[in-house]
C-alpha positions in Angstrom: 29.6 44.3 -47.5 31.8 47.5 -47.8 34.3 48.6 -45.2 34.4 51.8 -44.0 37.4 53.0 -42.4 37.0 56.5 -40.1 33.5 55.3 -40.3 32.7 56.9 -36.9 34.6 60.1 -37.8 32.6 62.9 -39.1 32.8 62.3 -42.8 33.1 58.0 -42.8 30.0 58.1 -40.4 27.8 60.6 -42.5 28.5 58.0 -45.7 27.6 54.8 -42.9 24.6 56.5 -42.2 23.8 56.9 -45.6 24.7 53.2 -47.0 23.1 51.3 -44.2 19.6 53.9 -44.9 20.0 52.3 -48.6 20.5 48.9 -47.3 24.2 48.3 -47.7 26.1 45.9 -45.1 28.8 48.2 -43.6 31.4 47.0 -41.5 33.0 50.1 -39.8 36.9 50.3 -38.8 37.2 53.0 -36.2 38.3 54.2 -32.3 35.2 55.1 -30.7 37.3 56.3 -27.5 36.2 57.2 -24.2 34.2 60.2 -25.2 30.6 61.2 -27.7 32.1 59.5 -30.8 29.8 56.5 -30.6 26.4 58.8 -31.0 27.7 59.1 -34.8 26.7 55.2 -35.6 23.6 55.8 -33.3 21.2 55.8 -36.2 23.4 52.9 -38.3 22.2 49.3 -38.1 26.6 48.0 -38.6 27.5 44.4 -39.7 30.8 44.8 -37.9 32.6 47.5 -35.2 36.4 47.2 -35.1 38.9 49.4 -33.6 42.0 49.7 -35.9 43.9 46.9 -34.8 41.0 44.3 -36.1 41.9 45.2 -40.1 43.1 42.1 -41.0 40.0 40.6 -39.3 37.8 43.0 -41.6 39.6 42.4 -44.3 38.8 38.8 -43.8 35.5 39.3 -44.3 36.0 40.0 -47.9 34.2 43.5 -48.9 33.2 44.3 -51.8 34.7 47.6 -51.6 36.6 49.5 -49.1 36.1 53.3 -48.3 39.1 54.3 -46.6 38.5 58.0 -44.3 40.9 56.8 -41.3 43.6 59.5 -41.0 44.9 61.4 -37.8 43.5 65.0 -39.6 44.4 67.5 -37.0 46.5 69.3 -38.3 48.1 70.3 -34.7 49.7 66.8 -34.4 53.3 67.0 -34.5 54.1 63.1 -34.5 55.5 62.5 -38.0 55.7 58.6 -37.4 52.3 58.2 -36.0 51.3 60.0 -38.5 53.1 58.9 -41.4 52.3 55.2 -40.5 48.5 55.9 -40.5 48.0 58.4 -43.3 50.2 56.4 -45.7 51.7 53.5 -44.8 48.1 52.3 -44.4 46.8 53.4 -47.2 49.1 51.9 -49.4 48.4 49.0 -47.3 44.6 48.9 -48.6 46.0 49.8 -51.8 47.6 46.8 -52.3 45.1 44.5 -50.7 42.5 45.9 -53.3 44.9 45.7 -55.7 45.6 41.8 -55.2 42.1 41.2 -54.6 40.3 43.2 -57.3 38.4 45.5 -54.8 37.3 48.9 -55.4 38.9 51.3 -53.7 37.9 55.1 -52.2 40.4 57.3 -49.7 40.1 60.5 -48.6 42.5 62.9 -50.1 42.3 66.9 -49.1 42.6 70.1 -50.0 45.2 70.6 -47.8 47.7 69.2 -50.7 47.4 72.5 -52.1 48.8 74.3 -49.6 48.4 78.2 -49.4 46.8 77.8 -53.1 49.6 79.8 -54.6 49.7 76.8 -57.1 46.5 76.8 -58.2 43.7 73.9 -57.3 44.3 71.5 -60.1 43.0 67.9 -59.5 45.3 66.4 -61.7 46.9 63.5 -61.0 50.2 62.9 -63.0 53.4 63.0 -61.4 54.7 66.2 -62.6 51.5 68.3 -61.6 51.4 66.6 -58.1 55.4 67.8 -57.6 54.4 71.6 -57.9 52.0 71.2 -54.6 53.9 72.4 -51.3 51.7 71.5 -48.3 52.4 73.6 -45.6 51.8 70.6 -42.7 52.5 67.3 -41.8 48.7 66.6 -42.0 48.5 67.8 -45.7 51.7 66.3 -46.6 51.4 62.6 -45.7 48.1 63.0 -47.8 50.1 64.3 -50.4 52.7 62.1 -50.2 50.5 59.2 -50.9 48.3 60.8 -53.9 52.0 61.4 -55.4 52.7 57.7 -54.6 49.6 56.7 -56.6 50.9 58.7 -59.1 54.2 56.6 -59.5 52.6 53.4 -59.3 50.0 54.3 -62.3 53.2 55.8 -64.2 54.7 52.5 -63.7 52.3 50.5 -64.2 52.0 48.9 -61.1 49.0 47.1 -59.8 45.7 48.9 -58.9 42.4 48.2 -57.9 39.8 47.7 -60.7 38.4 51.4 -59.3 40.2 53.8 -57.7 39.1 57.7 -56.4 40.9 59.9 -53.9 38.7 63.0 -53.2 40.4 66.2 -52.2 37.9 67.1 -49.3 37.5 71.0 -49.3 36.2 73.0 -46.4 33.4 70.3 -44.9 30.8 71.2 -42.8 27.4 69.4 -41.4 26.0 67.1 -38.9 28.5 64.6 -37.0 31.2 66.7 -36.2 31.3 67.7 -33.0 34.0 65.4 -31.8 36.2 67.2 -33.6 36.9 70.2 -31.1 39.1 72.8 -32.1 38.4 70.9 -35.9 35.4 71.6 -36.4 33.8 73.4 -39.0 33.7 77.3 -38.6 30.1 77.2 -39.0 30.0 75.0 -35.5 32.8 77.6 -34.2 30.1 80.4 -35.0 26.9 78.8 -34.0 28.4 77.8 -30.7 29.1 81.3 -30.2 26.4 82.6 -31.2 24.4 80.8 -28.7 26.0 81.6 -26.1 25.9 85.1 -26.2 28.8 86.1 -27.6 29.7 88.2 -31.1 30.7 86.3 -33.6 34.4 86.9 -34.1 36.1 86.4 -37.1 39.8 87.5 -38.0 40.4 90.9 -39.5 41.9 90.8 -43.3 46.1 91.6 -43.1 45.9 92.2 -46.5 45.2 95.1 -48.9 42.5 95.1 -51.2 40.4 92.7 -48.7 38.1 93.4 -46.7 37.8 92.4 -42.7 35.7 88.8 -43.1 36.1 88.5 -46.5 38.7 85.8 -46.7 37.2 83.4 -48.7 36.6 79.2 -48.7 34.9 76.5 -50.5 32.4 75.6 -47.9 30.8 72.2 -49.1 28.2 70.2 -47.0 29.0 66.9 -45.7 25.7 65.4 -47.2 27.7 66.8 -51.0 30.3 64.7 -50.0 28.7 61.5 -49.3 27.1 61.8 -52.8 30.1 61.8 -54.3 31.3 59.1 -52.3 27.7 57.1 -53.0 28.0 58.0 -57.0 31.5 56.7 -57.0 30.8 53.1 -55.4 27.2 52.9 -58.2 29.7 54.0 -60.8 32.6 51.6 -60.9 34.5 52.7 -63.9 35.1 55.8 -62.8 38.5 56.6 -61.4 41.1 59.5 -60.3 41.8 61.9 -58.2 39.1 64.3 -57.7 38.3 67.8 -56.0 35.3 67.4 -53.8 34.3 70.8 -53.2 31.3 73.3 -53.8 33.2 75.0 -56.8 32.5 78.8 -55.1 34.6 80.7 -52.8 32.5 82.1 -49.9 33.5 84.4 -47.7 33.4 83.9 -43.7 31.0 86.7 -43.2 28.9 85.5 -45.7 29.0 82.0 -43.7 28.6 83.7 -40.6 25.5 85.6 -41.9 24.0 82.2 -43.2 24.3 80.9 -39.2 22.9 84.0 -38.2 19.7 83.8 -40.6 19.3 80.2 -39.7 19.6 81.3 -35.7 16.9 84.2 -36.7 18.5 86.2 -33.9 20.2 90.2 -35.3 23.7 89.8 -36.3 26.9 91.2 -33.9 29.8 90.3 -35.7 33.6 91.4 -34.2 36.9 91.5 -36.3 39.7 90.2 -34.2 43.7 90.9 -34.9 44.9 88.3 -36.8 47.3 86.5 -34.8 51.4 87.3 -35.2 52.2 83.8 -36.2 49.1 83.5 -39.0 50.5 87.5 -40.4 51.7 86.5 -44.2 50.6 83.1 -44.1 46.8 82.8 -43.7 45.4 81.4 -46.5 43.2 84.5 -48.1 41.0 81.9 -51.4 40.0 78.8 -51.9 38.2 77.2 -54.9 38.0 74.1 -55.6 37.3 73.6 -59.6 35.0 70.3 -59.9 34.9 70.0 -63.9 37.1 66.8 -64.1 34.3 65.3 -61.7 31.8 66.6 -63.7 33.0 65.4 -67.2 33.1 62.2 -65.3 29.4 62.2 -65.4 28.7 63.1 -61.8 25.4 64.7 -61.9 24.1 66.3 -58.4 24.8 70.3 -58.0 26.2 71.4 -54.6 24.0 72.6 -51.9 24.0 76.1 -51.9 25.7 77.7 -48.8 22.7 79.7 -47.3 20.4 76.1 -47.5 23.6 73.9 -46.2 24.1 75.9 -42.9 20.1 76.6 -42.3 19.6 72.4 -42.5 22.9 72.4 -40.6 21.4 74.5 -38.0 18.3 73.0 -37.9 20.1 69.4 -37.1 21.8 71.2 -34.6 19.3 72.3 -32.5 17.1 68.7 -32.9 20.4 67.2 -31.6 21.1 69.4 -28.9 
């Protein structure tokens, strides 16, 4: 059995869907809530559902490895203890419990450790390369915080689980994530808006040399994602910490072109002011560089962008 924490968030329930279509027992940790968040297991045959307080219940069912995607990810939440206490105290939580029981063990990390990229995008994860990172929330701090705690306890050789992998999530998009609200991928953002009737509006560039749109992201699909997640569990000796991106900077014009394409309705696309508080802060590239996964033998390429949003689109509208 493997335990999938977040597994009814949009990432932890795209991986569900895919382990229980391959025959894996998953038993998901999770708060469906009061709203939609429930339609994301819909298609999952689950050997357990547990809101968050039942861990030590799951854990008593003795997985054989533990995929840990719970975090509080908005990064609009402004309660550092809430946030702290899920994002790392339970991590190293899990940590330790894989560590004690020889479990293998797989966390969500996230580009937002980078912070505005100034540093670079360096998946490294020794001690003194971690320190240079300057996250610029609580959300991509008390991520940060515990990649830099893993860090120590490798350093000082401290217990770990037989496998280890935290995967520094880039710019995810794809089916599941509607829950998210204000969250969501910009490709949901556009397509929404799209449909209605609106112009796509994306912000206008406040610095020279760029143009309006062309503010630039790694855009991976969700479905790249779970293969690294799936490769990771079938390949047990692998370990680190790993950017999980496409590897290419696309532009939001170029992804709002892609939802256009996919909509098969003409473009109107609108540049909008960037907003005061964003002026000198907006983060203009991102990239994540994926050779330290590669050399680790994974072997899929990434979906290209244009094919990612017209399948995206496509599950869209058959999921309306």
């Amino acid at each position: 059995m493997i335990l999938v924490t977040g597994g009814a968030g949009f990432i932890g329930s795209n991986l569900v869907a895919a382990l229980t279509a391959r025959g894996d027992e998953v038993v998901v940790l999770d708060e469906l809530g009061n709203e939609e968040k429930w339609r994301n297991l819909s298609e999952a045959v689950l050997a357990g559902l547990l809101p968050p307080s039942g861990l030590d219940a799951a854990l008593a069912m003795r997985p054989r490895a533990i995929v840990h995607m719970g975090a509080i990810s908005a990064t609009t939440v402004r309660d550092g203890d809430l946030v702290a206490e899920t994002n790392f105290t339970l991590s190293l939580k899990l940590w330790d419990w894989c560590a004690a029981q020889g479990v293998p063990f797989i966390y969500a990390s996230s580009a937002a450790t980078y912070g505005d990229g100034d540093k670079g995008f360096v998946d490294e994860e020794t001690p003194e390369e971690l320190a240079r990172l300057q996250p610029l929330n609580l959300y991509g701090w008390s991520k940060h915080l515990f990649d830099r705690r893993v860090a120590q306890m490798l350093q000082l050789g401290r217990p770990r689980p037989p496998q280890w992998a935290g995967l520094k999530f880039f710019n995810v998009y794809g089916p599941r994530e509607g829950h998210k609200g204000r969250m969501a991928s910009v490709a949901l953002h556009k397509y929404r808006e799209i449909l209605s009737g609106q112009p796509a509006r994306l912000f206008a560039s406040d610095r020279e040399g760029v143009a309006d749109g062309m503010q630039s992201r790694d855009f991976v699909n969700v479905n790249d994602c779970v293969n690294v997640m799936l490769w990771l569990l079938d390949n047990p000796g692998v370990s680190g910490l790993f950017n999980c991106g496409s590897g290419q900077a696309r532009s939001f014009l170029d992804l709002t072109k892609a939802v256009y394409a996919a909509l098969e309705v003409p473009e109107r696309i609108e540049f909008m002011p960037m907003p005061e508080d964003l002026r000198g802060k907006y983060q203009y590239f991102t990239e994540a560089p994926m050779a330290k996964l590669r050399q680790a033998g994974y072997p899929h390429p990434p979906t290209p962008l244009e094919k990612g949003v017209g399948d995206y689109v496509a599950w869209l509208r058959a999921n309306a």
